[in-house]
C-alpha positions in Angstrom: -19.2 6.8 -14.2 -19.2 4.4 -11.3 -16.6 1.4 -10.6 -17.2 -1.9 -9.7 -15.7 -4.5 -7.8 -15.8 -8.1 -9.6 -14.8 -11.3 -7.6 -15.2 -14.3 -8.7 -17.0 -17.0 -6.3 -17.4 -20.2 -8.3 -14.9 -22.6 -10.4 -14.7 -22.4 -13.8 -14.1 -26.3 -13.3 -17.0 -27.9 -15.7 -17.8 -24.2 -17.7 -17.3 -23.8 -21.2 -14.1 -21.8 -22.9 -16.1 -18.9 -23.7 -16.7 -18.4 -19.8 -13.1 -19.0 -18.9 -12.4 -16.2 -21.5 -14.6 -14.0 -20.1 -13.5 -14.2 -16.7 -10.0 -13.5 -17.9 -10.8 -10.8 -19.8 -12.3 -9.3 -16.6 -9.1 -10.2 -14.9 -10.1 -13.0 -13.0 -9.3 -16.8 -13.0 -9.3 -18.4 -9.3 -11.8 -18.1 -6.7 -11.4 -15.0 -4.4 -9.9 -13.0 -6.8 -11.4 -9.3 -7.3 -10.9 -6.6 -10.3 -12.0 -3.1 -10.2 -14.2 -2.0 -13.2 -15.4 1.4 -14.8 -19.3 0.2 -16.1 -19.7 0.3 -19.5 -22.0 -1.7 -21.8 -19.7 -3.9 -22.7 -18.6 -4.7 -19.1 -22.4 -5.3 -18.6 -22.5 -7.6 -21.4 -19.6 -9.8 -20.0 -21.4 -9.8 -16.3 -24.9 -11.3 -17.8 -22.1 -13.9 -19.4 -20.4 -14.8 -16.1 -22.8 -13.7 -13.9 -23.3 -16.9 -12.0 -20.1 -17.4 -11.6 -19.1 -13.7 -10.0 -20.1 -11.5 -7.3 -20.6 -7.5 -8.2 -20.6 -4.8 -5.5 -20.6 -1.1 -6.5 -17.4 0.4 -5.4 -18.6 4.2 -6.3 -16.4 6.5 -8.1 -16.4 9.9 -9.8 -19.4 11.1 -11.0 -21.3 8.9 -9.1 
C-alpha cells in the first residue's frame, strides 16, 4: 500500500462546512500544511471531495 503526501494549497475562506470537515479530517486546515496518508478508498473518496483545494504527491511506501 502506498502513502501519500496531502497539502493543502487553497483557503477554505468561501467553501462550504462539509469541505472544511474534510480537510480536517485529513489533518489539514491552513495553507502549506501537509499530512501523510496510507490510500484507501475512503481516503480517495475525501480527495475527489477536496481535491481542488489540495495538492497530492505519491510519497511511496511498503509494498509499493
Amino acid at each position: 500500500m502506498t502513502t501519500v503526501r496531502i497539502t493543502q494549497t487553497r483557503s477554505t475562506i468561501g467553501q462550504t462546512q462539509a469541505h472544511e470537515g474534510t480537510l480536517r479530517s485529513l489533518g489539514l486546515g491552513r495553507i502549506g500544511k501537509s499530512a501523510e496518508h496510507k490510500e484507501s478508498p475512503e481516503l480517495a473518496g475525501k480527495l475527489r471531495h477536496v481535491a481542488h483545494l489540495v495538492d497530492v504527491t505519491p510519497v511511496g511506501g511498503k509494498g509499493s
